[in-house]
C-alpha positions, 0 to 999 in steps of 0.5 A, a space after each residue: 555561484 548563488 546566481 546560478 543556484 537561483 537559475 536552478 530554482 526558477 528552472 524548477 518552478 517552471 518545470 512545476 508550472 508544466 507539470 501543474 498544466 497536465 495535471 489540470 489537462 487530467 494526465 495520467 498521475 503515473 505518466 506525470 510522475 515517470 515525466 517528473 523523474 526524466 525531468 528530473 535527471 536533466 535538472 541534475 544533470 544541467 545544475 550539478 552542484 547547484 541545487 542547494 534551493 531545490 532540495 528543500 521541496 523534496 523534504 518538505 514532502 517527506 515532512 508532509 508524509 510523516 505527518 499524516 502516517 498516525 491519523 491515517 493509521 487509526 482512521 484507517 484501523 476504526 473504519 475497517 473494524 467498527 465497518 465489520 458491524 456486530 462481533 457476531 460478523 467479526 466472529 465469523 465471516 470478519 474473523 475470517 477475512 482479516 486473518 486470511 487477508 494478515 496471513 497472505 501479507 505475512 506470508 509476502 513479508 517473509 518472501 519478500 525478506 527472504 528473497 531480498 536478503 539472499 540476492 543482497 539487495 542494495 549492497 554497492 548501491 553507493 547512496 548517502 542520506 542524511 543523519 539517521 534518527 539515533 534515538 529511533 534507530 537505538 529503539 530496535 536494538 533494545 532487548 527484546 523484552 523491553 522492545 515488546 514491552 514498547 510495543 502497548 501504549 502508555 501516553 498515546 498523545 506522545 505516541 502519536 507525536 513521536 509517530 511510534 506505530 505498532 502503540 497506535 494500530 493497537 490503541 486503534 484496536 482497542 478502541 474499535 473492537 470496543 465500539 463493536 461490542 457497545 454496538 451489539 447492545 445500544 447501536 444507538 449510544 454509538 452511533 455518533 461516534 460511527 458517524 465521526 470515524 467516517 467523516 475523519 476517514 474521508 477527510 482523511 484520506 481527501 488531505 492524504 490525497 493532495 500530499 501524494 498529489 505533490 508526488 510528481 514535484 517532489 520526484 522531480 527535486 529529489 531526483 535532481 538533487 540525488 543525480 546532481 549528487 551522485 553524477 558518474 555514480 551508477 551504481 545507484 541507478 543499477 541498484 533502484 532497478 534490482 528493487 524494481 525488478 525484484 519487486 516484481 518478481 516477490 510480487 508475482 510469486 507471491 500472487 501466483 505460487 503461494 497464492 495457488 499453493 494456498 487454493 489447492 490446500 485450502 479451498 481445495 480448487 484448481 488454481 490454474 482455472 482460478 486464475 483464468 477466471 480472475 484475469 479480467 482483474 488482474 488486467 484491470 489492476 495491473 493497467 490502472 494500478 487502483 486496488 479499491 477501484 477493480 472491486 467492481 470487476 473483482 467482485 462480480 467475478 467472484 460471485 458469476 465465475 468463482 462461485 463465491 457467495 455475494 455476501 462473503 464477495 462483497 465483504 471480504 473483497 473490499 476489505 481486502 483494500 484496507 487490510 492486508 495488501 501484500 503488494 503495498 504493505 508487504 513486500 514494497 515497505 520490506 523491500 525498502 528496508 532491507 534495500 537501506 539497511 544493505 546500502 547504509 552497510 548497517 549490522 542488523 541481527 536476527 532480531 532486528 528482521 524479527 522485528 521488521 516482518 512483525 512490523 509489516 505485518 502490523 503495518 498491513 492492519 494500518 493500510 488505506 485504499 487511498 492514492 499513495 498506499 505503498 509510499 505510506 506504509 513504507 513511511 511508517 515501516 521505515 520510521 518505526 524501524 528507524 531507518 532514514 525517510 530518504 530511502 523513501 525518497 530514493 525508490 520513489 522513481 522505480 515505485 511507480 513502476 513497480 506499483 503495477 505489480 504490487 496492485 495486482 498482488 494486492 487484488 490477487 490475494 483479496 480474491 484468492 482470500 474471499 475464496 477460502 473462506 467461501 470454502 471454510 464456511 462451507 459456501 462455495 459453489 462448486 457448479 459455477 466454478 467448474 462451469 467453463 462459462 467465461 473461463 476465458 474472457 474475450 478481449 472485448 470483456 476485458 477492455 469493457 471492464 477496464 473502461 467502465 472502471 476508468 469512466 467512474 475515476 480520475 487516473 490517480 496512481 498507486 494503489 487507489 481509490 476511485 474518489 473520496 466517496 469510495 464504497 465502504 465493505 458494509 456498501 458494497 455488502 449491502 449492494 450485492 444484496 440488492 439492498 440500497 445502503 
């Protein structure tokens, strides 16, 4: 018996030595990782019951990704407000953006819960995990005062140990809306600190990714392990393709209905034409599934064929891949969620999806445009809402799929936002809109694009940034204004 466990194992760490060979051959992170999951069927398939040294890698994952969800968040927080430059900007342009870019993700929430719960997803999905965070799980059925009251900071070094969430986004808050204000008058005194916040974002988001590289080895030992567990259990499979196929579906209403919805009230625009003018976009996030990494195509699109403005363009786009994200931080993290709480047969009341959309919301102030985005907002949404990480673990094989969905939400919505507040600041060109120059992209355009993305980044799956060395939106602002930053 321990013989063949050991077998198990030696098996596995040959199948990791492949996987290692492709990544270094520059495999595509998304074709790894859907390689890892049928590789990971056959393991469990071949070593029922005897995956006992196998599962630890899949958990040790998880480890790592919790570990790294408090400093991504204020890293994350701090680049994306005190990049806003002065409080005249965050009144204005800033102030602007960020609420549009909250108010799309909320609105993804609120879908996302809606649909998720009406179709009763993850009921019957037949999934064990292991013991769940009592004392986590305790905390969303306080009452409701006293769960507000948990919500601001009192020892910040004990929240960030105990990875309490929303007191972190808000001491983050504080403490970059502060410097803002400091910088308005002695831009020199602060300096330092800007100069700190971007070194800690890069080595950041470099350490984020070589967690989410690990990826694919951990699809192949937690998907093992949950087939070898669950063998003649379909129940389960059926249940992770309903999350796939609802994903989507939340993902393209969102994008196209309530997206177009919101352009013909407020940006006064016809949204068929908008869309048809941003496919390029669309297609570039859809294929290569990297958010940051369409703003070359997303933003000249929005100043050649929209008629945005190059400054509102080359801001509010590029902050749209730090905060909002509807896909990875709204409608994959509440997915999730509700897909644990049905499938665990938890009794959640009123309340406690209250205090879930709050939290996807507030999460979305939280999210990088780093490799691995939705994986970590779900994370933290999972944890501060006490729900077993395994969830995480279970959906990590259809996540790659639905990554594609959830990118070209997330690019959608970061356009669609630029584009009201071009209206509302009075700005928006309504001559190049109306032009039928380019309204519909020849094939040749949309493939030039596409392989001009590719050529400047490593294929590293969802949600990510083209290197370590991505543009911040005070960058792309100064390049679309022809001033070298």
């Amino acid at each position: 018996m321990g013989g063949y466990t050991t077998v198990a194992l030696l098996v596995t760490f040959g199948l990791f030595a492949g996987i290692w060979v492709l990544a270094r051959l520059r495999v595509n992170f998304s074709v790894l990782t859907i390689g890892a999951l049928a590789l990971g069927v056959g393991v469990g398939i071949v070593f029922e019951g005897h995956l006992d040294y196998v599962e630890p890698v899949g958990k040790i994952y998880l480890n790592l990704l919790l570990a790294i969800v408090a400093p991504l968040i204020i890293v994350s927080i701090l680049s994306s407000i005190t990049s806003l430059g002065t409080t005249a900007q965050l009144k204005t342009i800033g102030a602007r953006s960020v609420g549009w870019l909250l108010a799309l993700n909320a609105l993804a929430v609120l879908l996302t819960l809606g649909l998720a719960l009406e179709l009763g997803v993850g009921q019957g999905a037949g999934i064990t995990v292991g013991e769940r965070d009592t004392s986590a799980l305790e905390n969303i059925k306080k009452p409701f005062t006293e769960v507000v009251i948990d919500f601001f900071p009192t020892n910040i070094v004990s929240d960030i140990a105990e990875t309490n969430v929303i007191p972190i986004i808000l001491f983050s808050v504080l403490i970059a809306v502060s410097y803002s204000l400091i910088a308005d008058r002695a831009p020199a005194s602060v300096a330092p600190f800007k100069g700190i916040v971007d070194a800690s974002r890069e080595i950041i988001y470099k350490a984020v990714g070589f967690v989410i590289a690990l990826t694919p080895y951990a699809v192949l030992s937690l998907t093992s392990v949950a087939v070898g567990r669950a063998a003649g259990q379909w129940s389960q499979m059926v249940s992770l393709l309903g999350v796939l196929g609802l994903a989507w579906l939340a993902c393209f209403v969102h994008a196209f209905l309530i997206n177009g919805i919101l352009l013909r009230v407020y940006a006064d625009v016809n949204p068929v034409r908008f869309f048809r003018k941003i496919l390029p976009a669309q297609v570039t996030a859809l294929t290569t599934q990297s958010s940051a990494g369409t703003l070359p195509v997303t933003t000249r699109l929005l100043r050649e064929r929209i008629g945005v403005p190059s400054d509102i363009a080359g801001f509010t786009a590029p902050l749209g891949t730090t905060i909002g994200m509807p896909g990875c931080a709204g409608v994959w993290p509440v997915l999730i969620a509700v897909f644990g709480v049905n499938a665990l047969g938890l009794q959640w009341g009123i309340q406690d999806y209250a205090i879930l959309v709050l939290l996807g919301v507030l999460v979305s102030v939280g999210t990088a445009g780093v490799p691995g985005t939705a994986t970590i907002t779900a994370t933290t949404v999972l944890t501060a809402a006490g729900l077993p990480l395994e969830l995480v673990a279970i959906t990590l094989p259809v996540s790659m799929v639905a990554d594609m969905a959830r990118t070209l939400d997330n690019v959608t919505s970061a356009a669609v936002a630029a584009t009201i507040v071009a209206r509302q600041e009075g700005r928006l060109d309504d001559a190049v809109f109306d032009s039928d120059e380019d309204v519909v992209p020849d094939d040749d355009t949309v493939v030039a694009e596409a392989e001009e993305l590719l050529a400047s980044q490593v294929p590293i799956g969802a949600c990510a940034l083209p290197s370590s060395r991505s543009r911040t939106p005070q960058a792309v602002l100064s390049d679309s204004r022809g001033v070298n930053p």
